[in-house]
N, C-alpha and C positions, 0 to 999 in steps of 0.2 A: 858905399855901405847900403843908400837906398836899394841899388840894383841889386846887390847880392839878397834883401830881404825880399825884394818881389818877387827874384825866382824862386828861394824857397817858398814863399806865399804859392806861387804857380803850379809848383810840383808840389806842392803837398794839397793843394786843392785837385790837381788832377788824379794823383794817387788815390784819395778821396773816392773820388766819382769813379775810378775805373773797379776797385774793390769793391764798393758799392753794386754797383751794376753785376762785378761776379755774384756778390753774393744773393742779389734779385734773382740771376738767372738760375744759379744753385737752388733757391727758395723753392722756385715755381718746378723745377725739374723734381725737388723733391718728393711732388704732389704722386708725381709717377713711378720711381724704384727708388731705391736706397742711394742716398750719395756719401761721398767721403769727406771726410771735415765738417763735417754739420755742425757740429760745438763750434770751432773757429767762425762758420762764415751764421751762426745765428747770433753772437756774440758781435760781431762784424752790425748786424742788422739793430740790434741790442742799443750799436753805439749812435751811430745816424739813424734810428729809429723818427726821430722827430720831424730831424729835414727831409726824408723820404715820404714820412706819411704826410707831408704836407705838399709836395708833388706828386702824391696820388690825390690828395683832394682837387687838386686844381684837374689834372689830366686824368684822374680814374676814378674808379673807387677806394675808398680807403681799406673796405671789406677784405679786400684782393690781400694787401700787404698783412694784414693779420693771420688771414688765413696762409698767407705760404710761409709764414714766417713759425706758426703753431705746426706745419708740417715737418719742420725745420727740426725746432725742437723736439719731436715726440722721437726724432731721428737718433738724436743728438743723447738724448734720454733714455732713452730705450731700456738701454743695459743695464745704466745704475737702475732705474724701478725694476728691472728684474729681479733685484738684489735685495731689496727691500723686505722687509720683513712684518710693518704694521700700516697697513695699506686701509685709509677710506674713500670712499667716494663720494665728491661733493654735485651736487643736483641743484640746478636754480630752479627758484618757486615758482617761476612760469612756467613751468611743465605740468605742474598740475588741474584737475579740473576745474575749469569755473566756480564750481559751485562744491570748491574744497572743503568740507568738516575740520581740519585739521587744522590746531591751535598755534598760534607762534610764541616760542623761548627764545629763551636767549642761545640757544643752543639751536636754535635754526625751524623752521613748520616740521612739527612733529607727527608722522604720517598716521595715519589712523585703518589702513589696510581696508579700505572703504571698494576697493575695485573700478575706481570712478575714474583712473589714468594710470600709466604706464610707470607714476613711480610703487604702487604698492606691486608687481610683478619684478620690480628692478632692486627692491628692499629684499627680496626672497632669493636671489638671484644674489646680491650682494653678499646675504649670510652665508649661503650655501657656499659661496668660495671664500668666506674667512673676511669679509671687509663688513663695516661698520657704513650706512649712512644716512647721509646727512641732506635735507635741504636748506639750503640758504637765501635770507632775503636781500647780501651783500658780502661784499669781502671782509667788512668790518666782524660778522658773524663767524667766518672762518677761523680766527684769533682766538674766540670764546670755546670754537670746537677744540682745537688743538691743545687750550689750556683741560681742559676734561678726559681728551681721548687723544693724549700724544702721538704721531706717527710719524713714519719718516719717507712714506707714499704717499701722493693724491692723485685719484683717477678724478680725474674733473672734467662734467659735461657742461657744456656752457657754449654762448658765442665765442668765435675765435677773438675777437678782442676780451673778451673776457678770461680767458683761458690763458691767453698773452700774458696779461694782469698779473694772473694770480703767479706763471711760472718763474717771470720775473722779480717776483715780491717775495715771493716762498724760498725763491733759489738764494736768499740772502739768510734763512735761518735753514739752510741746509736740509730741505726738504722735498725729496724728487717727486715732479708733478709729467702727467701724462695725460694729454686731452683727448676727449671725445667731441669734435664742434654738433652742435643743432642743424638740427635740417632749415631751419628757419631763424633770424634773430626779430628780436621787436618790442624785448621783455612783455608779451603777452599771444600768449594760446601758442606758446613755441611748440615745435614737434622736436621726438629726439631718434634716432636711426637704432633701433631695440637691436635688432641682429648685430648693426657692428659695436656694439658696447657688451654683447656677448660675448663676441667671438675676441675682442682686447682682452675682456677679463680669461676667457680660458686660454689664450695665448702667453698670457704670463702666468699662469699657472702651471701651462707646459715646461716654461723655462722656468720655474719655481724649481721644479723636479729636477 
């Protein structure tokens, strides 16, 4: 009886670790072109999320596994946010400038078109393609937006672990989220990549059409 438990104990820990490792190598390849099974193998990461990221603290970075893991998803995603119909986009309040004017609600820092950072150009950019938004000082604030301004998109610029966060927390009240990571994380004086959060937003615009 013991032995029959410990090979299953064996083979299910090997099993473990060999999917695992697919689905790392899947992650990181993703960075590069499109792969197949992205839902499966980011679901895969989803599960042993914990015990991996704690084997990139010891031997890497943790930064690594978020970000190929967020590559994963936007994969994995893609399609359904094509599909979407009331799409915002969420902006963390480290993007903004130092010496921001703009007041915090409970609905998130309310921009004030001051020209003093790159979200009053990203607010204008927003409207123009039909999205609403929003900065936020936490994911507790995202809750407050969606009770106001329902939607069943989120373009979310953020760290990759932040972005991770929210896809997984949101994918539970059925809400497709699509990230844009920061050129920087640090929550302060972040930078955010303007060109490729253009060229996202009119990409699904294309396939709006």
């Amino acid at each position: 009886m013991y032995n029959f438990i410990g090979k299953v104990l064996f083979f299910t820990t090997l099993f473990s670790v060999l999917i695992s490792a697919t689905a790392l190598l899947v992650s990181r390849i993703s960075l590069k072109r499109h792969v197949w099974l992205a839902g499966f193998f980011s679901s895969v990461l989803d599960f042993f999320y914990l015990p991996i990221k704690h084997f990139f603290y010891k031997f890497s970075d943790p930064r690594i596994l978020d970000k190929w893991i967020v590559s994963l998803k936007n994969i994995a995603y893609e399609s359904d946010f094509s599909n979407t119909k009331n799409r915002i986009i969420i902006v963390p309040h480290c993007v903004r400038a130092l010496d921001c004017p703009a007041p915090s609600t409970i609905l998130g820092i309310q921009c004030q078109n001051c020209g003093k950072c790159i979200v009053t150009q990203l607010k204008k950019d927003a409207v123009e393609h039909g999205y609403l938004l929003y900065i936020t000082t936490g994911s507790s604030a995202i809750v407050n937006i969606l009770k106001h301004k329902p939607a069943d998109g989120i373009l979310g610029i953020a760290c990759d672990y932040e972005i991770y966060k929210g896809m997984r927390a949101l994918k539970g009240i059925k809400i497709v989220t699509y990230g844009v990571p920061l050129l920087n994380d640090g929550c302060y004086n972040t930078k955010v990549d303007y060109k490729k959060v253009v060229e996202t937003i009119e990409h699904f615009d294309k396939n709006k059409d």
